[in-house]
Structures are given as C-alpha cells and as structure tokens.
C-alpha positions in Angstrom: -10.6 2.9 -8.9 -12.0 1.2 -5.7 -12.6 -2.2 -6.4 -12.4 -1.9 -10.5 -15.7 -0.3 -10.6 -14.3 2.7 -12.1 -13.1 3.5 -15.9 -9.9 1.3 -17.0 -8.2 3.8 -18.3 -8.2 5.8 -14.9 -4.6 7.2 -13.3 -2.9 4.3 -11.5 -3.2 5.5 -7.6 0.4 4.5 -6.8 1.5 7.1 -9.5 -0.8 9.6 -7.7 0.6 9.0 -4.5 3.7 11.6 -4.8 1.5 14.4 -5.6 -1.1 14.2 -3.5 1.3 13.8 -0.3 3.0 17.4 -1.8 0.1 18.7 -1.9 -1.2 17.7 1.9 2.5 18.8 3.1 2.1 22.4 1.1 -1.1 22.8 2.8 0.3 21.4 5.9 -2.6 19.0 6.3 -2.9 17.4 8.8 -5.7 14.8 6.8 -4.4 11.1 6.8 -3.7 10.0 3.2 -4.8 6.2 2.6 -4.6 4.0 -0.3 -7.6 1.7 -0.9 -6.4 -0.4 -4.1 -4.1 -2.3 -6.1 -2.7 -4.0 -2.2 -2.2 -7.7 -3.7 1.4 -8.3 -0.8 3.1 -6.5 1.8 5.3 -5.3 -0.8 2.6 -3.2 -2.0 1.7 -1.9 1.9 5.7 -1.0 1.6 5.6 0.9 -1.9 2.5 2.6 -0.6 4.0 3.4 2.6 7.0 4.9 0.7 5.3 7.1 -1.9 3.2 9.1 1.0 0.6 6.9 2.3 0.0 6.7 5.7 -2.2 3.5 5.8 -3.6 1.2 3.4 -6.9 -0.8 2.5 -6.1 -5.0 2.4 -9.9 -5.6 1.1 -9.1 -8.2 -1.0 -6.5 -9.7 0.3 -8.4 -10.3 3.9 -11.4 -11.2 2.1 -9.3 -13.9 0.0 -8.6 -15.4 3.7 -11.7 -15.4 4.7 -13.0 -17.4 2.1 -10.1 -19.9 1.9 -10.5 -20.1 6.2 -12.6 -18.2 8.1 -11.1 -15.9 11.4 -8.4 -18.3 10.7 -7.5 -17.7 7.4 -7.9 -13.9 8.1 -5.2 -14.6 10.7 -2.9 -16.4 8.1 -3.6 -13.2 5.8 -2.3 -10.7 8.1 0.4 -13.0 9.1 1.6 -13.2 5.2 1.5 -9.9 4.6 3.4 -9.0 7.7 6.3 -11.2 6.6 6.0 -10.2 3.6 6.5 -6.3 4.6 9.1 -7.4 7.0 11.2 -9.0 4.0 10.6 -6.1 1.5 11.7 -3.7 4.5 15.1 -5.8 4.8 15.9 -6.0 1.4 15.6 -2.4 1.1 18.0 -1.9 3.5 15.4 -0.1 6.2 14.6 -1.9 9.5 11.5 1.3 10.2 8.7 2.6 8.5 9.6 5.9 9.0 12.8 5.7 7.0 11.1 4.6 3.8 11.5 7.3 1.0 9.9 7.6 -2.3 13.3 6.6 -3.7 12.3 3.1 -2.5 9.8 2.4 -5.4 10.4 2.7 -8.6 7.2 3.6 -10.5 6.7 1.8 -13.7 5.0 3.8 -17.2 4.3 2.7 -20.7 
C-alpha cells in the first residue's frame, strides 16, 4: 500500500511484518526487510523495528518538513522523530535497538 495508491481493503503491512521476517530467517536470507508505509512518529520506526524490519521509509513525514521549512524543517523532522524513538525506547524499558522484540507491539484487529 505505498502511498494509498493501492486497494483499501489491502493487509495492514505492520501485521505482515512477523511473517515475512519468519520467512527471510527460514530461508536464512540475508535480503534487508524495509517498511515503506503507515510511519506517521518514531513510535511507528520503533513498532516496525520490533516486528522484523530492519529500516523504514519516513516519506511523508520528511516531505511534511519540507514543506512547512525547507532543509530546515527536514532537520526539525528527523530531530522529532529521533526523540520521539528515543522516548518510545525508554518507556519500553530498552535503551538498544537490538533488544526490541515483537512482544513490544501489540497489533491491533477488528
């Protein structure tokens, strides 16, 4: 669903996340696995992180910068977002990326 331009009624890719990490692990891929939508905070980058991404997309987010401010407001972007992945880190109790777990996030259904 990059962007919306896809159908609405598409899988979530959070929810996909878990599976497709299994799946690069049983093949013992070495591939990158990156998340390209739905990043809105650095509590997103964090959930992401956790479920078995190992980078993510912040499109609209930097874009959203941009606009507001130029190389400057792309600055206070990344900024934000870094804050705001520090303070989701601390208030789950991790102080490294490497010790986030799926058991981190807790995936929301209908």
């Amino acid at each position: 669903n990059h962007g919306g331009r896809q159908l609405d009624r598409a899988p979530i890719p959070f929810h996909l996340l878990p599976g497709v990490k299994e799946a690069f692990t049983k093949d013992n891929s070495d591939a990158a696995i990156m998340l390209d939508t739905g990043i809105m905070g650095g509590a997103d980058i964090i959930a992401a992180l956790a479920l078995g991404a190992d980078f993510t997309l912040i499109g609209r987010a930097y874009l959203y910068g941009l606009m507001a401010g130029g190389r400057a407001g792309v600055d206070r972007t990344l900024q934000i977002l870094e804050k705001d992945m520090a303070r989701t880190m601390a208030l789950l109790g991790v102080s490294k990326i490497s010790e986030l777990t799926p058991d981190h996030v807790r995936l929301l259904t209908k």
